[in-house]
N, C-alpha and C positions, 0 to 999 in steps of 0.2 A: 555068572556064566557057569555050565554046567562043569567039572573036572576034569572030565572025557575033553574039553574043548569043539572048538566048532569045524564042522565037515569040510574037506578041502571040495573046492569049487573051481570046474572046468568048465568054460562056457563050448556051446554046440558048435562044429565047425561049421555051418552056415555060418555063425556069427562071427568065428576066427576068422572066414573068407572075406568078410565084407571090410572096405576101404572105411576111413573113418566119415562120417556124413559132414562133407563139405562147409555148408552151412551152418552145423552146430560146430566146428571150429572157428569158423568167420563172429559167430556168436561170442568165442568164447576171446579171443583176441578184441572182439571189441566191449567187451567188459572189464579187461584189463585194461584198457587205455583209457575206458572212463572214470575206471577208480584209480587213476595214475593222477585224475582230474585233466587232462586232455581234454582240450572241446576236440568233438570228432563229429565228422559228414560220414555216414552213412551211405554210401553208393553202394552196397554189395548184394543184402536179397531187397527181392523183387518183390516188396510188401506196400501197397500202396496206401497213402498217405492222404489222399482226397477223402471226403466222408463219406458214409455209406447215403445214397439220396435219402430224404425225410419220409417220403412215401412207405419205402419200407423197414424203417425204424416204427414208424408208427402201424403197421398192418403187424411186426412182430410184439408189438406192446398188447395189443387188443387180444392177438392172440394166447398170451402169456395168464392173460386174466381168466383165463377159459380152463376153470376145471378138467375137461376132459381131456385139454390136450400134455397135460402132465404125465400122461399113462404110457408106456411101451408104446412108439410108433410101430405103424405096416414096417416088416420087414425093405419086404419092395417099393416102398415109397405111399403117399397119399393119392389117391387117385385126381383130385385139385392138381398136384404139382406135373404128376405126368401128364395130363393131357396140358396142362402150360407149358412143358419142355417141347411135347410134339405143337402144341401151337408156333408155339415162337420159331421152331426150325423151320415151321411154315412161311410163315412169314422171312423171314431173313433169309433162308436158302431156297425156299421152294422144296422142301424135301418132307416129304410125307412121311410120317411115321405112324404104327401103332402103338396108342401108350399101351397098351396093356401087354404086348408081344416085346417092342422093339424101343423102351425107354424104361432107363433101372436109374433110379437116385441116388444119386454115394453121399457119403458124408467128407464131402471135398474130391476132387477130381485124383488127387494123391494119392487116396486109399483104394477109387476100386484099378489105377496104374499099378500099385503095389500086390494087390489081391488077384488080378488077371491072370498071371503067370501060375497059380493051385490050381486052376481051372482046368487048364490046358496043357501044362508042361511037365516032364514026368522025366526023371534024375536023366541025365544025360543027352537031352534035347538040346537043340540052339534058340535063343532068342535072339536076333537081329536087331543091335541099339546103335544109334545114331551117336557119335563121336565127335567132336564135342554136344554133350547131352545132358538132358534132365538127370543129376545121379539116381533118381528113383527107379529107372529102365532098368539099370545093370543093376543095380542093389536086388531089386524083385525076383528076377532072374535065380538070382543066388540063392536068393531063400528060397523059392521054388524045387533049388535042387539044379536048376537049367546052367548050359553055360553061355555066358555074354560072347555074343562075334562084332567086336566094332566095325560099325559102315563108316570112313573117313569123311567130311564133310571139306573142303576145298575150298578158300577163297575164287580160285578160278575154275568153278566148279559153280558158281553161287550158292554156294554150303548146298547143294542137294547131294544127297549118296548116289554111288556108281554102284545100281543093282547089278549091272554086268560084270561088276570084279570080284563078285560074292563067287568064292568057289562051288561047283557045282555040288561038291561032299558038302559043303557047309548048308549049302539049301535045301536040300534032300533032307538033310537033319533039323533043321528050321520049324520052329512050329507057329514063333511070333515074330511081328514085325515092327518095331515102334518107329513111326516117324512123327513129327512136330513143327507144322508150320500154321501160321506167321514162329520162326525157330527161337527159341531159347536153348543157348545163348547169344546167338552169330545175328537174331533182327531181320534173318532171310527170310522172303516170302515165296510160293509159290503159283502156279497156274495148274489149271485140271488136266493139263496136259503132261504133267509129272505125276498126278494123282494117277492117272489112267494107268501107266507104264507100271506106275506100284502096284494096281489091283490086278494088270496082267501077268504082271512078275510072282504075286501070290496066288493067282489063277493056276498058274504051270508050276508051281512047286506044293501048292496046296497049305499054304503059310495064311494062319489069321492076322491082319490089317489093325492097329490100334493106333489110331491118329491121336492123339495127343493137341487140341483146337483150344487152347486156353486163352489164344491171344489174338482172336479171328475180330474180336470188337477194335482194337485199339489199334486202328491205322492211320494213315495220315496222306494227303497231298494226292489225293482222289483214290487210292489205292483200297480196294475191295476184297479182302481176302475170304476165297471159297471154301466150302465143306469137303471133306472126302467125299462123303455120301453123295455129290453132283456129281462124279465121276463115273463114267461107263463101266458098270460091272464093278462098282465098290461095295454097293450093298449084299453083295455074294458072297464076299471074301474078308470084313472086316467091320469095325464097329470103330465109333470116335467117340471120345471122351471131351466134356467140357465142363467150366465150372462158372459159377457166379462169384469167383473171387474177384478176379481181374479188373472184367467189366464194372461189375456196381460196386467197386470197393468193400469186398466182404470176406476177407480171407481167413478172419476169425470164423465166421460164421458157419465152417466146413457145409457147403453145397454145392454139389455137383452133379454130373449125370453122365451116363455112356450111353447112346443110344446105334442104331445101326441093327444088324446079323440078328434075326432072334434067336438061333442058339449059341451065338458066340453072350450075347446076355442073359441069358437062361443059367448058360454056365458061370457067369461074374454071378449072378444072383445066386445059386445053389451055393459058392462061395462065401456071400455076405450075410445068408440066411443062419449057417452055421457059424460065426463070427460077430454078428454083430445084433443089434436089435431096433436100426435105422435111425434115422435123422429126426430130434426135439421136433414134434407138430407145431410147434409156434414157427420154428424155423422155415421149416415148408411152409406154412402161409405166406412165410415172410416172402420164401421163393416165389411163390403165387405171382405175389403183386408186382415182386420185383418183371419177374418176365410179360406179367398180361401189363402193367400199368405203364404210365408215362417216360419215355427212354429220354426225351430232351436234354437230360440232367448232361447226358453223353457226353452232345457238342464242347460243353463246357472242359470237361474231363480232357477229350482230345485235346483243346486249345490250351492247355495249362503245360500238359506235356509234350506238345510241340514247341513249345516258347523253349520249355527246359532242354529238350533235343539240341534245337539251334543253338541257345546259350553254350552247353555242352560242347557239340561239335566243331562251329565257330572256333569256340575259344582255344580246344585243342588242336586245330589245324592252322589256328594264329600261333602257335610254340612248335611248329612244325611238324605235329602228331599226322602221320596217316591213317583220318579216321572215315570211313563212310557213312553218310548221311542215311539212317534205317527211315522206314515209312511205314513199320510196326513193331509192334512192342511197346514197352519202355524202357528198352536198354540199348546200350550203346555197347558193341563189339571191337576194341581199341587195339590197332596190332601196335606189340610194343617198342618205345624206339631205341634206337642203339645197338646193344648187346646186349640187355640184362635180359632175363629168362622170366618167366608170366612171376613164378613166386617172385623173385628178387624186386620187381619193378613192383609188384602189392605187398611185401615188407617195405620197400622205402616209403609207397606215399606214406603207409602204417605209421611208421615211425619219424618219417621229418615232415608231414604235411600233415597228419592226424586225419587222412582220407582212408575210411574200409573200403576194397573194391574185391573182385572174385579174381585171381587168378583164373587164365583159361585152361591149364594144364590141371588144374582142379576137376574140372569137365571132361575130362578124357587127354588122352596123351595128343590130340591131334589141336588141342587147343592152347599146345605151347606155342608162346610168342603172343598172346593177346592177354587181355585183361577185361574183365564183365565190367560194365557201370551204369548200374540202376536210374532211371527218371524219377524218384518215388520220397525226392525230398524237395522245398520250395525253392523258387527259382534261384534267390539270393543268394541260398545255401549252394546251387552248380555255380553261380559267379564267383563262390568266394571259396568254391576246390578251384577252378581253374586260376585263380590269383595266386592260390599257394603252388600248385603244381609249376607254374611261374616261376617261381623263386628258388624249385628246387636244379640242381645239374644235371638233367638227363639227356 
């Protein structure tokens, strides 16, 4: 080392403002219990566990062998993948898009959630994030320069936000809007007749719309959950973001898309063009096939985590849990019982049950009193947290 010694280091206050990222502490609590040797369940992120189908394992193998596709991808995506994303919203929503105007690739739904807010928001704007919510809303926000206004999300409310109680200064200031349904973390769903209300809400305030549709596949008990882009006057006002994590089990595989507004994507793309330099072409094949080819694999998917749903809810509403039965997602939204507070009741399973779960108050302050818990491990493994959660005194 040089004499002089090494330079004193201040990190950027974006960075001093930001909360510490939830999940990389649930990470890091559950490596200390596995190296305590702990057997531990897993119920905390929302990482699934089914395989990715074989179809497109093997469309990304063929494509891997391919010289050419080693080289810098399109910025803005392969022209194969876009016109599969506006295919398939074809098909599944009936919503027509232009790929080449109104559909941009991300490299995971995460990144162009996180990159949206450079586009558009400029140091002292409001972004409008949904409470209890994905931490990447408010985190983006921040680094942006913008400030987060939580919308409160209500059990007796069915977790939707009260556009009406956004103060008027707050919406004037407003430039974005995140909402997220089928919702992480609450498992609420909704109908186009909340979409509608959103896009007239961002109509009269002049606010871009960023649906947040991650979890639009994975429903259950005849339950259909619709696009933004079906709503009257969405496509004016806003763009939805989706990914191929969820659905076909590919969360490593970072692919995603935002499609909607073309200039609210013009703007995410001027964004990712100076940032990044797109998504591995073997991967986009993979995407290819994934959206044009055979979906059956689905059914299967669904009926594995409905088994574990019921397992789950059952069992905690045999120990007297007041839990509700979700019909999307795969997580379970648990309000918690007794007294203890969202942390206290996800330290204890932690340490006398060796169960990870998310604290709700981790999600925003309006998510105290509940506790997240993931569908995303096998069934046996939810029989045998609710056997220990059994044993514990709560």
């Amino acid at each position: 080392m040089s004499a002089r010694g090494r330079i004193s280091i201040s990190l950027a206050d974006r960075l001093k403002n930001l909360p510490p990222y939830l999940f990389a502490e649930i990470d890091r609590m559950k490596r200390e219990l596995a190296e305590s040797g702990r057997g531990i369940i897993d119920l905390g992120v929302g990482d699934p566990d089914l395989p990715t189908p074989p179809h497109v394992i093997e469309a990304l193998h063929r494509a891997a062998l391919d010289p050419a596709n080693h080289r810098y991808a399109l910025d803005l995506g392969m022209p194969a993948l876009r016109k599969a994303i506006a295919g398939w919203y074809g098909r599944r929503f009936g919503v027509r898009l232009d790929p080449e105007t109104e559909v941009l690739p991300l490299i995971g739904s995460k990144e162009g959630i996180g990159h949206i807010p450079f586009a558009f928001v400029n140091p002292g704007d409001v972004v409008l994030v949904p409470d209890p919510g994905y931490p990447v809303y408010q985190a983006a926000a921040i680094l942006a320069g913008g400030e987060p206004y939580r919308m409160p999300l209500r059990e007796e409310a069915g977790f939707l936000p009260d556009l009406d109680a956004v103060p008027e200064g707050v919406a004037r200031r407003a430039r974005l809007l995140f909402i997220n349904y089928p919702n992480n973390p609450t498992a609420a769903t909704c109908g186009l007749g909340f979409f509608g209300r959103v896009a007239e809400f961002a109509r009269r305030h002049g606010i871009i719309v960023c649906h947040d549709a991650a979890y639009t596949e994975l429903a259950y008990d005849g339950c259909r959950p619709p696009s933004f882009l079906q709503a009257e006057g969405a496509r004016e006002v806003g763009i939805e973001f989706h990914s191929l994590s969820k659905t076909y089990s590919m969360t490593g595989w970072r692919v995603g898309f935002a499609v909607g507004m073309a200039e609210v994507v013009a703007g995410l793309g001027r964004v990712k063009s100076n940032l990044d330099s797109g998504i591995f072409q073997a991967v986009q094949l993979a995407g290819v096939a994934a959206l044009d080819g055979p979906q059956g694999f689905l059914a299967g998917y669904l009926s594995a985590y409905k088994r574990r749903r019921d397992a789950l809810v059952d069992g905690l509403r045999a120990l007297g849990w007041g839990v509700a039965r979700p019909n999307a997602t795969f997580y379970v939204w648990a309000r918690v019982p007794g007294r203890l507070s969202s942390a206290e009741m996800a330290g204890r399973l932690l340490r006398e049950a060796g169960i990870v779960v998310t604290p709700g108050n981790g999600l925003g302050p309006s998510g105290e009193g509940y506790i997240r818990m993931t569908l995303t491990v096998p069934e046996e493994q939810i029989r045998e947290a609710v056997a220990r959660i059994g044993k514990m005194d709560v």
